[in-house]
C-alpha positions as CSV (number, residue, x, y, z in Angstrom):
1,X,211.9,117.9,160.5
2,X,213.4,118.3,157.2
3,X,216.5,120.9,155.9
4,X,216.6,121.0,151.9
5,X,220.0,122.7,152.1
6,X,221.7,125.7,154.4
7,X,219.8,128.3,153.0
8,X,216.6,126.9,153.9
9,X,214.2,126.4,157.1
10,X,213.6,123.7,158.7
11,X,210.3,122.0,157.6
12,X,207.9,119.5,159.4
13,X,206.7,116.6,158.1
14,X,203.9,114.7,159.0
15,X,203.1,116.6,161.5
16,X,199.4,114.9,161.7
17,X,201.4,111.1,162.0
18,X,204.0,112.5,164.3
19,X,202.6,115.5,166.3
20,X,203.7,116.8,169.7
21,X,202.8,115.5,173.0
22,X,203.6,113.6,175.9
23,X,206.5,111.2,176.2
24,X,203.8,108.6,177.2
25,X,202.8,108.4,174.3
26,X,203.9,107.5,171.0
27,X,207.1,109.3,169.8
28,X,209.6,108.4,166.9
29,X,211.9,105.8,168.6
30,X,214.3,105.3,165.6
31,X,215.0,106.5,161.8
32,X,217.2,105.2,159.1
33,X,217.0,106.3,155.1
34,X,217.8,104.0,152.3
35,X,221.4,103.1,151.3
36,X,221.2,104.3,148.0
37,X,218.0,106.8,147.8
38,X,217.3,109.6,150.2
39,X,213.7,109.9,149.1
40,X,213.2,106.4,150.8
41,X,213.4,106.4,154.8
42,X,211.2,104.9,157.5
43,X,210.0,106.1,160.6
44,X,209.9,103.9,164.0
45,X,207.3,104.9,166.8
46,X,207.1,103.5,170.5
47,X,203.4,102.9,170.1
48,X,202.2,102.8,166.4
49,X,204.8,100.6,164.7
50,X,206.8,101.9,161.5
51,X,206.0,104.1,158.9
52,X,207.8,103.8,155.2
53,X,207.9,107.1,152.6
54,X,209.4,106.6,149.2
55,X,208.6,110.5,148.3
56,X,210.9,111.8,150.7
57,X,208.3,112.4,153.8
58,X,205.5,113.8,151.7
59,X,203.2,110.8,152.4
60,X,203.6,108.0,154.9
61,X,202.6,104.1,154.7
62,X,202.0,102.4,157.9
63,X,203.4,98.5,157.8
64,X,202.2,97.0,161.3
65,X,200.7,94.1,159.1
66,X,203.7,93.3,157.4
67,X,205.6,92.3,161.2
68,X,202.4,90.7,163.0
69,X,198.4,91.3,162.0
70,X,197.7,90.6,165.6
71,X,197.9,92.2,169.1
72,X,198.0,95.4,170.0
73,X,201.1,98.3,169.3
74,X,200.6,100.4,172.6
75,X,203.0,98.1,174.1
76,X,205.6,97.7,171.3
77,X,208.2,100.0,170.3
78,X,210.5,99.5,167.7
79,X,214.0,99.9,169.0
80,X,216.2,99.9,166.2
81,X,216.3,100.4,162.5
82,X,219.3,99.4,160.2
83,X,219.5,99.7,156.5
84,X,223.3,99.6,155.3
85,X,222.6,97.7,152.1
86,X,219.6,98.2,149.8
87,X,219.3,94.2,150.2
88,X,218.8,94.2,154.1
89,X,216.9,96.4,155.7
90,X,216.4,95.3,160.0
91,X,213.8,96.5,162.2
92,X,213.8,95.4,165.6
93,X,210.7,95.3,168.0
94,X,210.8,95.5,171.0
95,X,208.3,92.4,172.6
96,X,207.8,91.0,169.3
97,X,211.3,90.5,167.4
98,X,214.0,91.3,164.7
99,X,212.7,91.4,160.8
100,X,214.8,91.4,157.8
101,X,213.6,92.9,154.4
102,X,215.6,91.8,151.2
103,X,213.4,93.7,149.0
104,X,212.9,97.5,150.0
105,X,210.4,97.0,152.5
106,X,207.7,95.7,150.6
107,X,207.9,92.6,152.9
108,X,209.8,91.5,156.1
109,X,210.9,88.2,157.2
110,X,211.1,87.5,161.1
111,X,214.3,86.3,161.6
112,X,215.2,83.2,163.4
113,X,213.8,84.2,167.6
114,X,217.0,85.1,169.5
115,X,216.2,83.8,173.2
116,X,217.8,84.2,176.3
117,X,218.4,80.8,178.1
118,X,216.6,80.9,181.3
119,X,220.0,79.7,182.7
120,X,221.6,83.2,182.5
121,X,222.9,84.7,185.2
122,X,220.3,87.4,185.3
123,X,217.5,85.3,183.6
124,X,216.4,85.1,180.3
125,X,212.8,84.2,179.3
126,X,210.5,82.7,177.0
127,X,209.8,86.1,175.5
128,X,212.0,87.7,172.9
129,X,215.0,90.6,174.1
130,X,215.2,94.1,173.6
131,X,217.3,94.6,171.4
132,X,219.5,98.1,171.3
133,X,221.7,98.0,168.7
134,X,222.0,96.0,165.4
135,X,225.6,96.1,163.4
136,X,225.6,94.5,160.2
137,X,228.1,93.3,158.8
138,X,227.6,91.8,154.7
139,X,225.1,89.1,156.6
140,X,227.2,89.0,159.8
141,X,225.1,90.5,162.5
142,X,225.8,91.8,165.9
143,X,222.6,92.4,168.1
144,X,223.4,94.2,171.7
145,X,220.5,93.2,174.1
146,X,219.2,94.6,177.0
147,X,221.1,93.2,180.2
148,X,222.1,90.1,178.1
149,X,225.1,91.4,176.1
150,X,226.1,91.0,172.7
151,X,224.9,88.1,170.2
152,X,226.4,87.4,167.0
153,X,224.8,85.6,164.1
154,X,227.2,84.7,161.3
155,X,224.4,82.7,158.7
156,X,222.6,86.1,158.3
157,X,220.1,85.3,161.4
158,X,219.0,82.1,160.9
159,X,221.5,81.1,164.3
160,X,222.4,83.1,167.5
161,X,225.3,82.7,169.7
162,X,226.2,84.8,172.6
163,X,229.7,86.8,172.1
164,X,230.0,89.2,175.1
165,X,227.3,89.0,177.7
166,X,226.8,91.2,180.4
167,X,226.6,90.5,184.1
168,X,226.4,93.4,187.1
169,X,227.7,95.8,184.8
170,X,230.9,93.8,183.6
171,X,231.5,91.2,181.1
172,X,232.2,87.3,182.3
């Protein structure tokens, strides 16, 4: 939905890409607008990847290619979407991993696979980490994943470190 200014209605967009239906199936998970141009924002789903306007939500391009040609999206939702500086843009997928654009999403780098050690407490895994919340930080990035706490990467994602995980509900 979109508000041009108070003395307007609200307006739908994209009402064929995004209608109305069941939580089961696919529903805008996340949403973040360019740093420095309001016309530019993309759209994350929980079953049909992200969607990128430039024309301020009068037409939509779909990018699944750009993260992984393969495998279906019906089990892939992106969790989180961060774009603080027009040079890093992060998008984070739930079962398949975080991506970095440097150039206004016209291409994404995955960036290097944050991985639980199986030695964890509650049990990491060969697969990646939901991860829930992204803080960036000029290059320094804080990731908070699902039941494994907080990991830091302070070369811009090339490295992760753990910072503040979680076990039963307290940090240790």
């Amino acid at each position: 939905w979109y508000k041009p200014d108070a003395g307007s209605d609200w307006r739908r967009l994209a009402a064929d890409l995004f209608p109305d239906g069941p939580l089961n199936g696919s529903v805008i998970t996340a949403l973040v607008f360019a740093p420095d141009d309001a016309g530019t924002f993309l759209v994350g789903t929980s079953k049909q990847g992200v969607f990128l306007t430039r024309d301020g939500g009068q037409t939509f391009t779909q990018q699944q290619a750009a993260f992984d040609p393969a495998g279906s999206w019906d089990l892939r939702r992106v969790t989180v979407l961060v774009w603080n500086r027009p040079e890093a843009l992060y998008v984070a997928i739930g079962t398949l991993d975080l991506f970095v654009s440097s150039d206004r999403a016209a291409s994404y780098a995955r960036l290097s696979t944050l991985r639980v050690p199986l030695t964890f407490p509650t049990g990491g895994g060969e697969g990646p980490p939901v991860i829930n919340r992204i803080v960036d930080q000029g290059g320094r990035l804080y990731v908070g994943v699902n039941s494994f706490g907080i990991y830091a990467s302070m070369d811009g994602g090339n490295s992760w470190d753990p910072v503040a995980p979680v076990y039963k509900g307290s940090l240790y």
